[in-house]
VMD Tcl script that builds the backbone (N, CA, C; Angstrom):
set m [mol new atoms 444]
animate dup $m
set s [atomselect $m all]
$s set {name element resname resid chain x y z} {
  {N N UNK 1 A -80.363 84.412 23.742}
  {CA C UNK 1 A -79.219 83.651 24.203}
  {C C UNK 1 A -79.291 82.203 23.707}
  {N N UNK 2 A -80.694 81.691 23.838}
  {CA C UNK 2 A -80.609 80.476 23.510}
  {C C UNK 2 A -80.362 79.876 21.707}
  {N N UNK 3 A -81.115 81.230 21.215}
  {CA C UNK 3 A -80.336 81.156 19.178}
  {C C UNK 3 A -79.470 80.855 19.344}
  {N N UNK 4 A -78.691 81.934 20.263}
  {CA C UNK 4 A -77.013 81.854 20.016}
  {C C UNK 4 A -76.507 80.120 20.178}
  {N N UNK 5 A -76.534 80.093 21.266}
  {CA C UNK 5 A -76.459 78.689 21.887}
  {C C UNK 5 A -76.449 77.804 20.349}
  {N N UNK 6 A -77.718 77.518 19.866}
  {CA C UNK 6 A -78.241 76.384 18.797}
  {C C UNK 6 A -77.547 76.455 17.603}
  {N N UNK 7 A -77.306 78.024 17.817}
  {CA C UNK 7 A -76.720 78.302 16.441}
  {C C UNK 7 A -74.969 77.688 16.126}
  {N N UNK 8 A -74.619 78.383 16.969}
  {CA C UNK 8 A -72.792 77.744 17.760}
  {C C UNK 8 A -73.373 76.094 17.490}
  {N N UNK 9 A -74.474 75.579 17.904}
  {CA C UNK 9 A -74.247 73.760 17.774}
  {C C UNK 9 A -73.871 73.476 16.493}
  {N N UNK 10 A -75.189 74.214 15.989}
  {CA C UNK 10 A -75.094 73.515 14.870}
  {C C UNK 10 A -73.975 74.469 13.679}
  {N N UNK 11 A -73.328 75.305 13.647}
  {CA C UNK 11 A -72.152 75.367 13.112}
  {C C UNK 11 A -71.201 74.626 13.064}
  {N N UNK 12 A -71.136 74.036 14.816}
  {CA C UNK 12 A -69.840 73.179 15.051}
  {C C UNK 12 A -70.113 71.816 14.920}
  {N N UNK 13 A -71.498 71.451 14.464}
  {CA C UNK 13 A -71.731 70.285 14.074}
  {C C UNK 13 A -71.370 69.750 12.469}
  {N N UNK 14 A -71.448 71.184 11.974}
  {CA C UNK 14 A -70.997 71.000 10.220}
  {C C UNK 14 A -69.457 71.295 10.303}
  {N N UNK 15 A -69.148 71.776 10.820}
  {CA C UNK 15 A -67.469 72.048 10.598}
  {C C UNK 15 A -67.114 70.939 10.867}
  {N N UNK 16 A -67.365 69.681 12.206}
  {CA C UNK 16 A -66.738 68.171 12.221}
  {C C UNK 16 A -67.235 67.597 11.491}
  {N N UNK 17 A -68.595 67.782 10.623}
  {CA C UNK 17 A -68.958 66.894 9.477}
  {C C UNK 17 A -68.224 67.310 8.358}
  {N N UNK 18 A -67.511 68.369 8.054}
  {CA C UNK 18 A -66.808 68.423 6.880}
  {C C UNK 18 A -65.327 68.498 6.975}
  {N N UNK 19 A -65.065 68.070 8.292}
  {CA C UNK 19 A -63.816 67.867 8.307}
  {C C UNK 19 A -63.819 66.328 8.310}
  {N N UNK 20 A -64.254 65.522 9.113}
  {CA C UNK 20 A -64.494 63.959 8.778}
  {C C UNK 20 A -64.791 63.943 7.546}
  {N N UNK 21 A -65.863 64.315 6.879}
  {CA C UNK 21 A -65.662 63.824 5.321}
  {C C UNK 21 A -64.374 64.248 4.288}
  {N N UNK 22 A -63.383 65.312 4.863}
  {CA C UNK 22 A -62.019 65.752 3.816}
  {C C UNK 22 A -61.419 64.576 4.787}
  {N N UNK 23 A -61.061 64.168 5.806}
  {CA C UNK 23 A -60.154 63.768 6.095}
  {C C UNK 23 A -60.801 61.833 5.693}
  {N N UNK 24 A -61.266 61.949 5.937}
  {CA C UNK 24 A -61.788 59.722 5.055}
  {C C UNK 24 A -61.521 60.388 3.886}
  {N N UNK 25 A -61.861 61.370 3.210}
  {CA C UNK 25 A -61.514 61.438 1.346}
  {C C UNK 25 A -59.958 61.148 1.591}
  {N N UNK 26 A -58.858 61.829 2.124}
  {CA C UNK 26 A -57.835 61.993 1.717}
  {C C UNK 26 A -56.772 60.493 2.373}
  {N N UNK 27 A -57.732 59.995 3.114}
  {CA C UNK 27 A -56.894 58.692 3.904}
  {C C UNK 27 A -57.817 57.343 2.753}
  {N N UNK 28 A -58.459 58.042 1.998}
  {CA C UNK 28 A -58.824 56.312 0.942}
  {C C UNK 28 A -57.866 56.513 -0.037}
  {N N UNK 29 A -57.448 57.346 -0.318}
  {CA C UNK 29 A -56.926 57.673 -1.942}
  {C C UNK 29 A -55.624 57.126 -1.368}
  {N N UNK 30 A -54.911 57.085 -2.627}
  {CA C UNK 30 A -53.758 55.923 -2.834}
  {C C UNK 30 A -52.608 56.288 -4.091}
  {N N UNK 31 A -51.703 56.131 -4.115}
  {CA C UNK 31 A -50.786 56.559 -5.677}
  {C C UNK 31 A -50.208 55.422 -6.202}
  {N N UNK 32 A -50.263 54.539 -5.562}
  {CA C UNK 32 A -49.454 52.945 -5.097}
  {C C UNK 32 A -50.106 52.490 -5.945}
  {N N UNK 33 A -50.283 51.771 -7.271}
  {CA C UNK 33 A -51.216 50.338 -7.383}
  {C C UNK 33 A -51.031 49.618 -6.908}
  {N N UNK 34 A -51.803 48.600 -7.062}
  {CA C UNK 34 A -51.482 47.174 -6.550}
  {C C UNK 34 A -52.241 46.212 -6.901}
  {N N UNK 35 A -51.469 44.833 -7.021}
  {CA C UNK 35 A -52.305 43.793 -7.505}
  {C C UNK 35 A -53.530 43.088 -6.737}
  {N N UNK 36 A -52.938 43.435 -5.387}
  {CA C UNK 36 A -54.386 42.844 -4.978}
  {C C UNK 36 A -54.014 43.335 -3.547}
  {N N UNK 37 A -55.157 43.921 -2.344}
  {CA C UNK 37 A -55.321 44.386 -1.261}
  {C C UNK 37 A -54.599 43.774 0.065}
  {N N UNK 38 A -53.920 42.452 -0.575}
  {CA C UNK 38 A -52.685 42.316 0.621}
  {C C UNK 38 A -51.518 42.980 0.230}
  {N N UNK 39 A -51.487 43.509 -1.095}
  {CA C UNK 39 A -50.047 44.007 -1.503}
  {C C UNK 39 A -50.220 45.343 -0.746}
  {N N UNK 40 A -51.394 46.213 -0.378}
  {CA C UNK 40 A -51.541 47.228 0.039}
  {C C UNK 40 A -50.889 47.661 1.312}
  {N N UNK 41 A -50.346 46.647 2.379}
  {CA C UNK 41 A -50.346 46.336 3.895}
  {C C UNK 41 A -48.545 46.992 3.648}
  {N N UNK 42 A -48.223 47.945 4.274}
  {CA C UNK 42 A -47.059 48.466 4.726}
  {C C UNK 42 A -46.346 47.167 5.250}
  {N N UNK 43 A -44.811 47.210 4.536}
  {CA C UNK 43 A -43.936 46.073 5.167}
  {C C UNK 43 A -43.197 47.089 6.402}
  {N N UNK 44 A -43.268 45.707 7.026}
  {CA C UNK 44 A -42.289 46.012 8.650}
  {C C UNK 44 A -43.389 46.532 9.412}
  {N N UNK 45 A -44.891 46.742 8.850}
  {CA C UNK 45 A -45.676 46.688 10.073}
  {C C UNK 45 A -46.068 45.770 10.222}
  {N N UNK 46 A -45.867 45.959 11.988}
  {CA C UNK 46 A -46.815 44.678 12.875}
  {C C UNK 46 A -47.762 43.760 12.862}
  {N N UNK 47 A -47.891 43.329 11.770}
  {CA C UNK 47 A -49.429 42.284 11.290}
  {C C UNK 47 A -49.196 41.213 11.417}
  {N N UNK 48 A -49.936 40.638 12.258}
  {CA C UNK 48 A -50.028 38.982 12.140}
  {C C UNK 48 A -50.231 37.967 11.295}
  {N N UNK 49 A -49.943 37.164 10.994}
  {CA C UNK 49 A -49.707 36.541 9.987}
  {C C UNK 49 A -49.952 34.504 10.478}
  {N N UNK 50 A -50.872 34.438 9.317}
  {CA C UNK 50 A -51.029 32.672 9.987}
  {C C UNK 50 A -50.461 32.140 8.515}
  {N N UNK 51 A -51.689 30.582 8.279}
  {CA C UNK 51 A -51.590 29.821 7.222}
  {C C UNK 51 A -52.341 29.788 6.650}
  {N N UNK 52 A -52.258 29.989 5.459}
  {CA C UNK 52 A -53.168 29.824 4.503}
  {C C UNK 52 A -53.729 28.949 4.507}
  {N N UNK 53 A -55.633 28.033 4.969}
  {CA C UNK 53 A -56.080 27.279 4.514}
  {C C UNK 53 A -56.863 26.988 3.191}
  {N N UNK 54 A -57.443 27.959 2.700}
  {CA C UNK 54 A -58.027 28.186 1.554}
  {C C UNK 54 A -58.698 29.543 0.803}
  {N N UNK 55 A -58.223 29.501 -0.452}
  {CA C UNK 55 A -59.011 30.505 -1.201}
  {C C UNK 55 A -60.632 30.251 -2.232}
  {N N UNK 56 A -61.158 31.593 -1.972}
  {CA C UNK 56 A -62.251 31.227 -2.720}
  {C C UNK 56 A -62.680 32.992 -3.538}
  {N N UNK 57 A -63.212 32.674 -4.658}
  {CA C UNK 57 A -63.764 33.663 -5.295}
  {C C UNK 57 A -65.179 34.261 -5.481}
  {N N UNK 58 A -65.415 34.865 -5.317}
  {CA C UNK 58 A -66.557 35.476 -5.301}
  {C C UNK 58 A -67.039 36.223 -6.248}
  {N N UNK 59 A -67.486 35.499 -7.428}
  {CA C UNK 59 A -67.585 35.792 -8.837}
  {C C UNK 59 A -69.100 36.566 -9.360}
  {N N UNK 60 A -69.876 36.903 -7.912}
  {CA C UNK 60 A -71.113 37.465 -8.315}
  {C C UNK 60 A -71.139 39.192 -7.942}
  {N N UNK 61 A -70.136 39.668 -7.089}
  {CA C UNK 61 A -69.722 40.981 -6.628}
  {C C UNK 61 A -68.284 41.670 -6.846}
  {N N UNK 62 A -68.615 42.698 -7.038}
  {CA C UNK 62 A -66.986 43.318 -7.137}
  {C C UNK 62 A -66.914 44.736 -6.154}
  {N N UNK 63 A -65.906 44.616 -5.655}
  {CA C UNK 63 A -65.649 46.364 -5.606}
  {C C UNK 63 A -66.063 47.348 -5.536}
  {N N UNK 64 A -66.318 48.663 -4.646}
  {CA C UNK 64 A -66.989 49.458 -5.258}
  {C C UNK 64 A -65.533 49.978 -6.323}
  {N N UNK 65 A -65.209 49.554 -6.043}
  {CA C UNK 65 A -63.775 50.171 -7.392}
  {C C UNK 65 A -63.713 49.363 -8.221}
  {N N UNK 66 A -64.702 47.890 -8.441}
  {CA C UNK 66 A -64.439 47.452 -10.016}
  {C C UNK 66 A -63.892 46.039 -9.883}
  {N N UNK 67 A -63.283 45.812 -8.814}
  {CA C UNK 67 A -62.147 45.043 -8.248}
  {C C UNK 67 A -62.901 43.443 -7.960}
  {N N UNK 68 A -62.491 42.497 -8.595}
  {CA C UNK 68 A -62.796 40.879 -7.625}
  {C C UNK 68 A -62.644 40.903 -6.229}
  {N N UNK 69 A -63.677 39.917 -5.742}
  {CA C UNK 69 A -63.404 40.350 -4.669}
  {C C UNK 69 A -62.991 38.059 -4.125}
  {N N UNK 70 A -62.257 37.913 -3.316}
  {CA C UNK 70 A -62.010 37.107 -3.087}
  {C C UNK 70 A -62.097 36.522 -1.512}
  {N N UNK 71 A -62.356 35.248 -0.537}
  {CA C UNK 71 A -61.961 35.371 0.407}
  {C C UNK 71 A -60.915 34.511 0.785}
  {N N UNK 72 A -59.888 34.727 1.789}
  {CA C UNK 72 A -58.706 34.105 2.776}
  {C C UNK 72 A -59.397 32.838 3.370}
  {N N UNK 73 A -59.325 32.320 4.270}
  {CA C UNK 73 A -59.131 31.167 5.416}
  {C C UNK 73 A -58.178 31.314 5.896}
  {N N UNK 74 A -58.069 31.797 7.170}
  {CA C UNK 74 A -56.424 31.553 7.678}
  {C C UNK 74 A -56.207 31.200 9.190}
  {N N UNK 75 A -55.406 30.408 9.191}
  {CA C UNK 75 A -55.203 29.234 10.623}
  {C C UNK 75 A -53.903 30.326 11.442}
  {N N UNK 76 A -54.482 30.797 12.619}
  {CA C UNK 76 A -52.921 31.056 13.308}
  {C C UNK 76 A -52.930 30.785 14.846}
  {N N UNK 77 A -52.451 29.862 14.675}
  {CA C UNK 77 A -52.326 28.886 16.501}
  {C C UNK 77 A -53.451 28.516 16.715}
  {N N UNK 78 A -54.381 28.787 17.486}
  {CA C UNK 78 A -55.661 28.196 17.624}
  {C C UNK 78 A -56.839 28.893 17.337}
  {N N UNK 79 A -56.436 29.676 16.341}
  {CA C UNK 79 A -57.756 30.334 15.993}
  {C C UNK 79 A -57.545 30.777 14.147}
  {N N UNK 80 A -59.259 30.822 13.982}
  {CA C UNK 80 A -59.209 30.491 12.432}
  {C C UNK 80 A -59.842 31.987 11.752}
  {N N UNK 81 A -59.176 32.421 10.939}
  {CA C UNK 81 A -59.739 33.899 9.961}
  {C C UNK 81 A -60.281 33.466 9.255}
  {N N UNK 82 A -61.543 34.490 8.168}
  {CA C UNK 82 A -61.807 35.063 7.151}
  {C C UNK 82 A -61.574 36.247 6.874}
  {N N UNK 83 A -61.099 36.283 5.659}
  {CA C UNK 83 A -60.965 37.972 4.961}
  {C C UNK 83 A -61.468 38.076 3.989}
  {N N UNK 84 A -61.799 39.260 3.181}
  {CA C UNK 84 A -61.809 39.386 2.098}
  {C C UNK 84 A -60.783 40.082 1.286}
  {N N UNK 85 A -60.365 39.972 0.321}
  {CA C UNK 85 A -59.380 40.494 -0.390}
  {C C UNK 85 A -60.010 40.866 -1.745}
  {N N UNK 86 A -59.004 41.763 -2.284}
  {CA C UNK 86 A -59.593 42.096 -3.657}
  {C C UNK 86 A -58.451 42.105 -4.434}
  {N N UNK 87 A -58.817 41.636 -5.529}
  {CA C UNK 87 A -58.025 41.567 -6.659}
  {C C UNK 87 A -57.956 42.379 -8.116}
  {N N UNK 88 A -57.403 42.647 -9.336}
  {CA C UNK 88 A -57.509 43.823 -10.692}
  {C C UNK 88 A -57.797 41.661 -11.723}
  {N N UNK 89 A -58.296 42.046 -12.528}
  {CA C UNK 89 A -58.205 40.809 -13.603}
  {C C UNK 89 A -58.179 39.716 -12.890}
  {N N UNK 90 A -57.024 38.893 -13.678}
  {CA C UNK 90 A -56.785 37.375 -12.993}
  {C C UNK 90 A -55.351 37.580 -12.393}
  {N N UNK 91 A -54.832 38.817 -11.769}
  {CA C UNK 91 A -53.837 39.032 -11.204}
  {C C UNK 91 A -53.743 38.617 -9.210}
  {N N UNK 92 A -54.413 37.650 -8.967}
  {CA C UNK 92 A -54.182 37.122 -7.560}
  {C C UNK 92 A -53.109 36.654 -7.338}
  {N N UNK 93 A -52.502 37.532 -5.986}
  {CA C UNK 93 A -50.809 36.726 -5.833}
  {C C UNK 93 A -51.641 36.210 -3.985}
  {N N UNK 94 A -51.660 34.278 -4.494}
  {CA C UNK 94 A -52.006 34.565 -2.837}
  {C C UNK 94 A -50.577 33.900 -2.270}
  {N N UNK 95 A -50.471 34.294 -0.605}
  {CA C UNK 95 A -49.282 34.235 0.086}
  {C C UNK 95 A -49.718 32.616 0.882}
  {N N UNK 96 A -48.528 31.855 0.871}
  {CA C UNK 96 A -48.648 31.119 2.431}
  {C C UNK 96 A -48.854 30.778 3.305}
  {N N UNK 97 A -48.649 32.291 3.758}
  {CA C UNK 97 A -48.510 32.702 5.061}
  {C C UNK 97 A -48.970 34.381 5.150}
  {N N UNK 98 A -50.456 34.391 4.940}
  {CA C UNK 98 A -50.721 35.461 4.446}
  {C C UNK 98 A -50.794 36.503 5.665}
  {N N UNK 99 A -50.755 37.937 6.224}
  {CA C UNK 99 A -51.205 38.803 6.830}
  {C C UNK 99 A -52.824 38.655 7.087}
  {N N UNK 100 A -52.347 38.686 8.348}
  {CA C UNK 100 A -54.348 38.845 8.743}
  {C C UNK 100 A -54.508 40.297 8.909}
  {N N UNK 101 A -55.121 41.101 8.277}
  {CA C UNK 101 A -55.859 42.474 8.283}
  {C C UNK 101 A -56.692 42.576 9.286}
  {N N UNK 102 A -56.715 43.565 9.527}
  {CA C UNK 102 A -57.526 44.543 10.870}
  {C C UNK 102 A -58.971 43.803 10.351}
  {N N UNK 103 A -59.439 43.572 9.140}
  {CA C UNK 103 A -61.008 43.793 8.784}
  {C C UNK 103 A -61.247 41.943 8.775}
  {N N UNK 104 A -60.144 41.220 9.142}
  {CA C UNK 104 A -60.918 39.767 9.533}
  {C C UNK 104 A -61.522 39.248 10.275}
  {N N UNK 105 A -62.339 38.095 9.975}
  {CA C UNK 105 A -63.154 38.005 10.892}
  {C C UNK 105 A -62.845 36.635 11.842}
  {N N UNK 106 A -62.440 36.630 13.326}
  {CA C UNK 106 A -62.433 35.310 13.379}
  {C C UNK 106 A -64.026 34.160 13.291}
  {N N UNK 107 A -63.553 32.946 13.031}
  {CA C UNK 107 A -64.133 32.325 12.833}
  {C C UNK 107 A -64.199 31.099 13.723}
  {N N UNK 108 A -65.264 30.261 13.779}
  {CA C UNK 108 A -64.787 29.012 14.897}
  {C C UNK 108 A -65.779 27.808 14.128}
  {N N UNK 109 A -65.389 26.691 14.721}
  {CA C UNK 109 A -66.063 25.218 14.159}
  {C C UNK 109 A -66.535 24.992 14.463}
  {N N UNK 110 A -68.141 24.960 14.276}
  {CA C UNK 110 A -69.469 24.182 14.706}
  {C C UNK 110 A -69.944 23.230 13.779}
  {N N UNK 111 A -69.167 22.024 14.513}
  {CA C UNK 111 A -69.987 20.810 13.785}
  {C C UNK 111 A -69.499 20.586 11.897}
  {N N UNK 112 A -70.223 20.962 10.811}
  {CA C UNK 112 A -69.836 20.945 9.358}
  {C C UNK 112 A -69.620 22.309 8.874}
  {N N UNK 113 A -69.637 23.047 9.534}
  {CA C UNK 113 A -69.643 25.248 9.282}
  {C C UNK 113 A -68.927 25.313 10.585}
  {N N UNK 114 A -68.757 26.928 10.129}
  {CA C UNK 114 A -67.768 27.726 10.454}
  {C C UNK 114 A -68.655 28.876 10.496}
  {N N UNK 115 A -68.554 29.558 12.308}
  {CA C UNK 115 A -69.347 30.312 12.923}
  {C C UNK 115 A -68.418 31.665 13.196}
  {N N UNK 116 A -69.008 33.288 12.432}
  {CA C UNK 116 A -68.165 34.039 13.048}
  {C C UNK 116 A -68.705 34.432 14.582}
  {N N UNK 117 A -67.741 34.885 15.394}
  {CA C UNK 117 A -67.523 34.653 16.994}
  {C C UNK 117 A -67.888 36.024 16.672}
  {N N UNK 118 A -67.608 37.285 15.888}
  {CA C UNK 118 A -68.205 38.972 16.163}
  {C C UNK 118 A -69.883 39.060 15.592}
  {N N UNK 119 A -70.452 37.980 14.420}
  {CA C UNK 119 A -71.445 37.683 14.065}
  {C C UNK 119 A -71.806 36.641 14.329}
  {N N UNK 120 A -72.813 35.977 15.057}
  {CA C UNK 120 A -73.164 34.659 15.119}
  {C C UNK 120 A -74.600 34.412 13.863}
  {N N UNK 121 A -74.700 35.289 13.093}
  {CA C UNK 121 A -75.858 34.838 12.447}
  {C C UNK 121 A -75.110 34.694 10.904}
  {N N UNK 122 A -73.516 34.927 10.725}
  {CA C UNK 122 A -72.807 34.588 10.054}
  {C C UNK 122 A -71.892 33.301 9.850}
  {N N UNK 123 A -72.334 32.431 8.940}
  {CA C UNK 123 A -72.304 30.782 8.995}
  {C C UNK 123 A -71.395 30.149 7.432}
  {N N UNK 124 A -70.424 29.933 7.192}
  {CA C UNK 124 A -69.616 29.051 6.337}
  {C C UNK 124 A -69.611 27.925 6.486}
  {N N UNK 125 A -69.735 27.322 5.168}
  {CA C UNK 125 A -69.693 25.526 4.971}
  {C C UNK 125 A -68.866 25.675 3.618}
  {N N UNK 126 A -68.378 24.611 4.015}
  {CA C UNK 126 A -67.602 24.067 2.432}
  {C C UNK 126 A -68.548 22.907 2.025}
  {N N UNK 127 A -69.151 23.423 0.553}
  {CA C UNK 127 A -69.683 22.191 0.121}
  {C C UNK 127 A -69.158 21.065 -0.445}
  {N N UNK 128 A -70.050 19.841 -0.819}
  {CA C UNK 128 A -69.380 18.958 -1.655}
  {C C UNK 128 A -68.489 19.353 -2.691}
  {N N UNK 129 A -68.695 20.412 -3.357}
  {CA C UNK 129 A -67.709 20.307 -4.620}
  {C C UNK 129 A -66.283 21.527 -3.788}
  {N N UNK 130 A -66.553 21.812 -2.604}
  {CA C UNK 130 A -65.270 22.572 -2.252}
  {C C UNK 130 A -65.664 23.958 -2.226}
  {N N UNK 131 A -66.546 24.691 -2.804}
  {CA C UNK 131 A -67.086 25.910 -2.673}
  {C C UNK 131 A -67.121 26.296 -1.562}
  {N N UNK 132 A -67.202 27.453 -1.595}
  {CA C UNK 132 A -67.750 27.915 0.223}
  {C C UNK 132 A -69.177 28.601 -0.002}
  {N N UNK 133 A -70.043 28.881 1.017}
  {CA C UNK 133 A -70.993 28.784 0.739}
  {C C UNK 133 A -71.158 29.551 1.928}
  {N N UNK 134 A -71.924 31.005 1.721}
  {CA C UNK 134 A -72.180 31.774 2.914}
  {C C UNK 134 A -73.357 32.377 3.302}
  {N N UNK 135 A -73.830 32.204 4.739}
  {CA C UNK 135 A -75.001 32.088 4.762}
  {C C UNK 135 A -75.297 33.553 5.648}
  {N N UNK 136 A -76.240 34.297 5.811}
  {CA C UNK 136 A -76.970 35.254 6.782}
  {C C UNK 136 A -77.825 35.210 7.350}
  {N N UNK 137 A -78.010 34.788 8.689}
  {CA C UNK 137 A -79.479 34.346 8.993}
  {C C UNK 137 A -79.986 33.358 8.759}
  {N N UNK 138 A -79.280 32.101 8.414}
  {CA C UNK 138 A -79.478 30.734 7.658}
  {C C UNK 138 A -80.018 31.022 5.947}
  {N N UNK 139 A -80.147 31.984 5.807}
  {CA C UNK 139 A -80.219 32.216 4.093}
  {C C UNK 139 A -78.496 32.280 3.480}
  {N N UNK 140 A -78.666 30.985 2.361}
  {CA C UNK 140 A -78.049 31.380 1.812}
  {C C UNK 140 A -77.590 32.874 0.712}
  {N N UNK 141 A -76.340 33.372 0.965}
  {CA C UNK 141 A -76.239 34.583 0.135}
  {C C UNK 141 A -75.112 34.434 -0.703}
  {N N UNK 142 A -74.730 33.574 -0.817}
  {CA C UNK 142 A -73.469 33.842 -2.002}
  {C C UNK 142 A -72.584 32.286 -2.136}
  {N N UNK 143 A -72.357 31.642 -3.170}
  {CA C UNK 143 A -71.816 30.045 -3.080}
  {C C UNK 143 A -70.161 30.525 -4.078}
  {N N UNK 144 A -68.871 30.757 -3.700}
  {CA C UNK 144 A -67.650 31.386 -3.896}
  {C C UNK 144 A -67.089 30.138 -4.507}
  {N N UNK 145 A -66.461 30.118 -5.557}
  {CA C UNK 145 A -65.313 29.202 -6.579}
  {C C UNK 145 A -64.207 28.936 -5.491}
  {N N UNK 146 A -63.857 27.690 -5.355}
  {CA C UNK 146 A -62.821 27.423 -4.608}
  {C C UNK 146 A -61.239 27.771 -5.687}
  {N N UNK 147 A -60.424 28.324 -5.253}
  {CA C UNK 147 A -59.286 28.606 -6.006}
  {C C UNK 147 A -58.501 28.041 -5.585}
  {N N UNK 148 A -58.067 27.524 -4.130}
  {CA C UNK 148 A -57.215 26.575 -3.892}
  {C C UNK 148 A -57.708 25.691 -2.331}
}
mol reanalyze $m
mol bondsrecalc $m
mol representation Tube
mol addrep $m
């Protein structure tokens, strides 16, 4: 009785593992191009949307698809985003008044950096020359081209 039992688990443990893995395959794929991962965001849905404070590039990583990868700053009422976005070439269209995505992070002001509130061991400074400069654990990991 008890085979039976283990056996039934673990059948029904691979049938939701291979249904979660067809169903993430078939919800990444895409037919749409696009120039860059805010163009991706369905119009007339509900997304919030602030101000653009600044862009920066991130010229040492790409994509697992190949893609630049870039980050947002964005101000909306009293609270401040990071995103990342991705871009094809030198095809960046940035917005205004850009959409804040599900995957931002807020951020808050401590002192000369910028502390994320879901990570606290995640730390932004803008340096002297305007770069951003991002840290993990107080190690620096990555110093991003300011684009605007």
């Amino acid at each position: 009785m008890n085979n039976i039992i283990n056996r039934f688990a673990q059948l029904s443990t691979l049938a939701l593992l291979i249904i979660t893995i067809a169903s993430c395959d078939r919800s990444a794929k895409t037919n749409t191009p696009a120039k860059d991962s805010t163009a991706l965001i369905k119009h007339g849905a509900a997304v919030d949307s602030g101000k653009l404070v600044g862009a920066w590039h991130d010229e040492a990583i790409k994509s697992d698809k190949g893609e630049e990868i870039a980050y947002e700053v964005i101000s909306s009422g009293h609270k401040v985003y990071i995103q990342a976005i991705t871009f094809t070439g030198t095809n960046l269209t940035l917005n205004d008044t850009p959409p804040i995505t599900p995957a931002a992070s807020e951020i808050k002001k401590d002192g000369d950096k910028y502390v994320s509130v879901e990570r606290p061991d995640e730390v932004y400074k803008i340096n002297h020359e305007g770069n951003l400069e991002i840290y993990d654990k107080g190690v620096l990991v990555a110093t991003c081209k300011r684009l605007i």
